[in-house]
DRENDO-1510 file (C-alpha; in Angstrom, 1 decimal, always signed):
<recs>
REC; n; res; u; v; w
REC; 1; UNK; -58.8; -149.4; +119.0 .
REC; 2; UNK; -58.8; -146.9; +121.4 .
REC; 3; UNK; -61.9; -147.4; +123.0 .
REC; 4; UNK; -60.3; -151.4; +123.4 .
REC; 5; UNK; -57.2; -149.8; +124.8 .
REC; 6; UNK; -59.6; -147.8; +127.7 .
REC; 7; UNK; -61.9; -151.0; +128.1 .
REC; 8; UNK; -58.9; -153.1; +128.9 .
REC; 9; UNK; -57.2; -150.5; +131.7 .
REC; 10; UNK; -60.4; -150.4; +133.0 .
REC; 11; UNK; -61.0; -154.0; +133.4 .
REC; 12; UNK; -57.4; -154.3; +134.6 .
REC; 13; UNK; -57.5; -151.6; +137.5 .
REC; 14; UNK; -60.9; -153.5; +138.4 .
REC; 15; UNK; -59.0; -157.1; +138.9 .
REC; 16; UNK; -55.7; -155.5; +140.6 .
REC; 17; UNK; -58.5; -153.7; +143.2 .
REC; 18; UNK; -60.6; -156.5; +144.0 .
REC; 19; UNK; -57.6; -159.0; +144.5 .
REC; 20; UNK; -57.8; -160.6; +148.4 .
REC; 21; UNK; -54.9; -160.3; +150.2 .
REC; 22; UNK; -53.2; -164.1; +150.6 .
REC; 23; UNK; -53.9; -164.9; +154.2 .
REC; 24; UNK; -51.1; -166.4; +155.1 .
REC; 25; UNK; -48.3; -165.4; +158.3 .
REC; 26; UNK; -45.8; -162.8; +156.2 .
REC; 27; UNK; -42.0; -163.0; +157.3 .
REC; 28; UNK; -41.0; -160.5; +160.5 .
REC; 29; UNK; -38.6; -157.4; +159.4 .
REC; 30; UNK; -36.7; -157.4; +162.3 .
REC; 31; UNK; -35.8; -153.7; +161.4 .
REC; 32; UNK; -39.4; -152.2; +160.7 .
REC; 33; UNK; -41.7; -154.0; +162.3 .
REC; 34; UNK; -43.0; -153.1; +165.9 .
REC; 35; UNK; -45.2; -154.7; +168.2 .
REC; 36; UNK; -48.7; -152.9; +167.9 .
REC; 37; UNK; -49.2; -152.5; +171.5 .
REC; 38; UNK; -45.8; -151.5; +173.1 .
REC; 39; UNK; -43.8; -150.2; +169.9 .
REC; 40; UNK; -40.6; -152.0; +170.5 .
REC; 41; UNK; -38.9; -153.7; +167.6 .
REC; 42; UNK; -39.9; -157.2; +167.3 .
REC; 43; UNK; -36.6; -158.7; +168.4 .
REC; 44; UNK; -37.2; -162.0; +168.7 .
REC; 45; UNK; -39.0; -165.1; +166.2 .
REC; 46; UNK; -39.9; -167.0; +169.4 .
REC; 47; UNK; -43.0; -165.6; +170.9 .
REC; 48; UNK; -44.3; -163.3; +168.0 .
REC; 49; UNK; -48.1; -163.3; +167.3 .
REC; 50; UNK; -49.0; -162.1; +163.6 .
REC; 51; UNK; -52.7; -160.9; +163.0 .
REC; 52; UNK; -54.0; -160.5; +159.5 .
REC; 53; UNK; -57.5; -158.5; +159.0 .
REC; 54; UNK; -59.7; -158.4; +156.0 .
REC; 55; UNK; -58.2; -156.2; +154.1 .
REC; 56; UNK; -54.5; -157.9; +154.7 .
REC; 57; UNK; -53.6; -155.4; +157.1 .
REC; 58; UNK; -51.1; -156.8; +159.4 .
REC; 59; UNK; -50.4; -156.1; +163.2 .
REC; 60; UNK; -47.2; -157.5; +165.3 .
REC; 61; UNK; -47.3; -157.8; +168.8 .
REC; 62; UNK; -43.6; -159.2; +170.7 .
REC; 63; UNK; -45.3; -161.1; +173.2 .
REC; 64; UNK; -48.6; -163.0; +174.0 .
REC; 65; UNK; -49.3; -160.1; +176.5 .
REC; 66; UNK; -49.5; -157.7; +174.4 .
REC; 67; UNK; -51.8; -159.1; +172.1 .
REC; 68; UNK; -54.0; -160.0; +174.4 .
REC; 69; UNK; -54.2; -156.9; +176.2 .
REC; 70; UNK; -54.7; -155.0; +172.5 .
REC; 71; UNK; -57.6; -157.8; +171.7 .
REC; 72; UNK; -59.4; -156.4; +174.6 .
REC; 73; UNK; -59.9; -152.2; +173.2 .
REC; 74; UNK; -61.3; -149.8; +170.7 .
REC; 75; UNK; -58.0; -150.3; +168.7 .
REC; 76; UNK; -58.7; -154.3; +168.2 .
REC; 77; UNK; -62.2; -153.3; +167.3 .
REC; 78; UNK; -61.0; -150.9; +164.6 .
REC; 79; UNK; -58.2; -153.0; +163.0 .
REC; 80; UNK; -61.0; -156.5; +163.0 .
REC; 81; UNK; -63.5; -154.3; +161.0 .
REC; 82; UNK; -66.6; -156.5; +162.6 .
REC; 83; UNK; -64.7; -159.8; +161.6 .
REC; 84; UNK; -62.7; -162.2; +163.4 .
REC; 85; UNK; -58.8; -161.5; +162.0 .
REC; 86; UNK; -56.4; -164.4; +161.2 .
REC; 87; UNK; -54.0; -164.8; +163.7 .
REC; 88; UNK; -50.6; -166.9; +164.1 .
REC; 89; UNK; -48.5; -166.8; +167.0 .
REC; 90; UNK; -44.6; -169.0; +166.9 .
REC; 91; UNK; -44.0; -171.9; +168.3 .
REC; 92; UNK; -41.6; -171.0; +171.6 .
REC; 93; UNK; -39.1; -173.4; +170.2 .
REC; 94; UNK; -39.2; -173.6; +167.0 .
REC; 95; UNK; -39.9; -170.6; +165.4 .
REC; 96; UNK; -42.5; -172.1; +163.6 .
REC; 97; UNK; -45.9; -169.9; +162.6 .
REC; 98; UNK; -48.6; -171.5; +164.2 .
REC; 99; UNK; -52.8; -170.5; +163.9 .
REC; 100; UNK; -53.1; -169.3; +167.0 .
REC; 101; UNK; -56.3; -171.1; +167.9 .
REC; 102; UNK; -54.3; -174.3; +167.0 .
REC; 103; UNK; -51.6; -173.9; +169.5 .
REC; 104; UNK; -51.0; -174.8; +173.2 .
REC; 105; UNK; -50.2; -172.3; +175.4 .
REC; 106; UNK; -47.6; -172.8; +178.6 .
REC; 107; UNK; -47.0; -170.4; +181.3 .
REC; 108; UNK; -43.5; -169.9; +183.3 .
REC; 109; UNK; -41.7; -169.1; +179.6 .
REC; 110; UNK; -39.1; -165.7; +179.7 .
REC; 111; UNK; -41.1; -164.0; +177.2 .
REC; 112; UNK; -40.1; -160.7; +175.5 .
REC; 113; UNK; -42.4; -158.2; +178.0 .
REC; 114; UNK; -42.3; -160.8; +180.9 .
REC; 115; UNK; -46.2; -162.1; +180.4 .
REC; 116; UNK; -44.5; -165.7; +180.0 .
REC; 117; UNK; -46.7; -167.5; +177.8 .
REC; 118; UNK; -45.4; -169.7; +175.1 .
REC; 119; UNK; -46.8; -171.1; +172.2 .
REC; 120; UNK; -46.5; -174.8; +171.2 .
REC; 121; UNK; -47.6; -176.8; +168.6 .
REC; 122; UNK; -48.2; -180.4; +170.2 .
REC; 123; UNK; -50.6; -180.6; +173.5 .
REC; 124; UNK; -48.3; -181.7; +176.8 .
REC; 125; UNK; -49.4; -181.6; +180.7 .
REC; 126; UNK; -50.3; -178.3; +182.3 .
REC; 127; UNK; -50.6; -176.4; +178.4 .
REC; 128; UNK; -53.3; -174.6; +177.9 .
REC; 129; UNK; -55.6; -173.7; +174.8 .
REC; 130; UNK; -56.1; -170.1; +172.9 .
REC; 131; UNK; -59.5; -169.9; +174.8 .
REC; 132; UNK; -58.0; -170.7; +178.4 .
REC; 133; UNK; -54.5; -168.8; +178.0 .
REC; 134; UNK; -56.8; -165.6; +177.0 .
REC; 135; UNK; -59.4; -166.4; +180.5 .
REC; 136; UNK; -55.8; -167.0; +182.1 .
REC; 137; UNK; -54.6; -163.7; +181.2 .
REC; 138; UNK; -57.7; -161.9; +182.0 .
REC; 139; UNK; -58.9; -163.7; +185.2 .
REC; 140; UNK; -55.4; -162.7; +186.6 .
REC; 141; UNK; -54.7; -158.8; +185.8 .
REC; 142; UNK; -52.4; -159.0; +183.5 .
REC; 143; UNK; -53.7; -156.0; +182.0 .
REC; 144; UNK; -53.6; -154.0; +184.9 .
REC; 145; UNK; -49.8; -155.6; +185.5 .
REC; 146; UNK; -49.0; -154.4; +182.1 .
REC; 147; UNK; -49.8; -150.8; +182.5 .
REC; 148; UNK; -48.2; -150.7; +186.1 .
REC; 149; UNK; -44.5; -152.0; +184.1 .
REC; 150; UNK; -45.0; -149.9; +180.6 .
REC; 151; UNK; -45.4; -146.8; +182.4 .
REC; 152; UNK; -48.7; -145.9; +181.7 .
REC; 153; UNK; -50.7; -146.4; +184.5 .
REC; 154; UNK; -54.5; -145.9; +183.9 .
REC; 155; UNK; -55.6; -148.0; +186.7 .
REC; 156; UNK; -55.1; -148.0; +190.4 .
REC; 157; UNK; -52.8; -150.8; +190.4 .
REC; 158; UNK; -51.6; -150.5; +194.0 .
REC; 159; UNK; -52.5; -153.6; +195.0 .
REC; 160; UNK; -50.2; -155.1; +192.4 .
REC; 161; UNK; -46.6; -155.5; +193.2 .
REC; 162; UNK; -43.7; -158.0; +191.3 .
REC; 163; UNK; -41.7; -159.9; +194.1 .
REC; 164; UNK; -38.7; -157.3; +193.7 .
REC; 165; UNK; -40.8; -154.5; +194.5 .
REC; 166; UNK; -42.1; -156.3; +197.3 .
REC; 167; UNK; -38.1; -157.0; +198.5 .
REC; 168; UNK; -37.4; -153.3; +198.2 .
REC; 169; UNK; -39.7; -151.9; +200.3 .
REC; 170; UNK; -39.5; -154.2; +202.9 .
REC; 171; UNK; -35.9; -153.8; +203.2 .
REC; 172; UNK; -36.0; -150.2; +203.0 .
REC; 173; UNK; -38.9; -150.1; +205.9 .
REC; 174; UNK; -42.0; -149.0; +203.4 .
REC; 175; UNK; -43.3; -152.7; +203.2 .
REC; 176; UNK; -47.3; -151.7; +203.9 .
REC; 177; UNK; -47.6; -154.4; +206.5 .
REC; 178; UNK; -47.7; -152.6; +209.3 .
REC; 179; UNK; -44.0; -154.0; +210.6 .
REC; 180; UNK; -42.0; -151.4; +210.6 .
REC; 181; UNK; -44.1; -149.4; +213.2 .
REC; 182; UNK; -46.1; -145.8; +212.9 .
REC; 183; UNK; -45.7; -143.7; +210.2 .
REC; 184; UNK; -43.1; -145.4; +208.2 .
REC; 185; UNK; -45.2; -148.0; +206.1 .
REC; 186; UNK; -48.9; -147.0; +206.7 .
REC; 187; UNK; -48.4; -149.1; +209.7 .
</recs>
């Protein structure tokens, strides 16, 4: 009997550790969970992108930006484990959990960290798909963008300026251009 006691845990602790996660988006906890790259609370259900691994290890990210830009380093590569994750983003409108390879992507949307992508389930003019909203975001330095507004500048970005920063200096005669004469903007 007891040796059918011991065979029975054993078999038991082998099912409960070889159970696969269910791959499926799990609901946000808008008081724990944080967005993987920029550690802000996931404060909204609008532009959230979910990413599951192998293991059901799950990652946030508040914003399309900030997945993108963490799909691009050593941290992705540790967290995929050699395989492609499963990954949903919400629909801009709805709220809706979308596979993020299914989804159309617009660009001009007040996002949480100011990438402005938005997800959307059906296709209309001007979207874009996963593959082209990733080329998108590449092709035009988000990255470096990113870095220059979180604060943790890596890169020279110097070249990069948002149209406020731009405003500033040219009102307060540092605009780079050469127009507010010798010495006073590199002019």
């Amino acid at each position: 009997m007891r040796n059918l006691i011991i065979v029975l845990i054993f078999g038991f602790l082998i099912v409960a550790c070889n159970t696969k996660p269910e791959f499926k988006p799990r609901p946000i906890d808008h008081e724990n969970d944080l967005c993987a790259k920029c550690l802000m609370k996931i404060g909204e259900d609008h532009y959230v992108v979910q990413t599951m691994n192998k293991n059901g290890d799950v990652k946030f990210f508040d914003d399309f930006g900030c997945f993108a830009k963490y799909n691009q380093g050593v941290l992705w590569e540790r967290f995929s484990q050699g395989e492609k994750p499963k990954t949903w983003i919400t629909d801009a409108e709805t709220g809706e959990w979308l596979e993020i390879e299914k989804a159309f992507f617009r660009y001009g949307d007040k996002s949480p960290m100011n990438f402005g992508f938005g997800a959307m389930k059906q296709q209309n003019e001007g979207f874009m798909s996963f593959e082209a909203a990733m080329k998108y975001f590449k092709d035009n330095n988000f990255s470096k963008l990113d870095d220059k507004l979180s604060g943790t500048l890596k890169t020279d970005t110097s070249g990069l300026k948002n149209e406020k920063d731009k405003k500033d200096e040219q009102s307060s005669g540092k605009c780079g251009e050469g127009k507010c004469g010798p010495g006073k903007c590199g002019g």
